[in-house]
C-alpha positions, 0 to 999 in steps of 0.5 A: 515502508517495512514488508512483513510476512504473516505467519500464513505467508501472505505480504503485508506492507505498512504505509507511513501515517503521513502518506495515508494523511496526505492521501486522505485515506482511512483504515479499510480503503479499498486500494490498488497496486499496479505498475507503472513502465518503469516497474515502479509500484503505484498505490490508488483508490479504487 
């Protein structure tokens, strides 16, 4: 995965193609980040 900053300074985070297949995801999905215990990032729909 690749972490970008926009000339706005925001973040964004580019999702491989075969994870959002195997997720079934679709352009415009409405996500979640969150954290798990270990500090790991966790990605689910919402």
């Amino acid at each position: 995965m690749k972490l970008q900053e926009t000339p706005r300074g925001q973040f964004t985070l580019t999702i491989p193609k075969a994870i959002v297949n195997a997720k079934g995801w679709k352009a415009g999905e409405d996500l979640s980040l969150e954290f798990d215990s270990k500090g790991n990032i966790v990605i689910k729909e919402k």
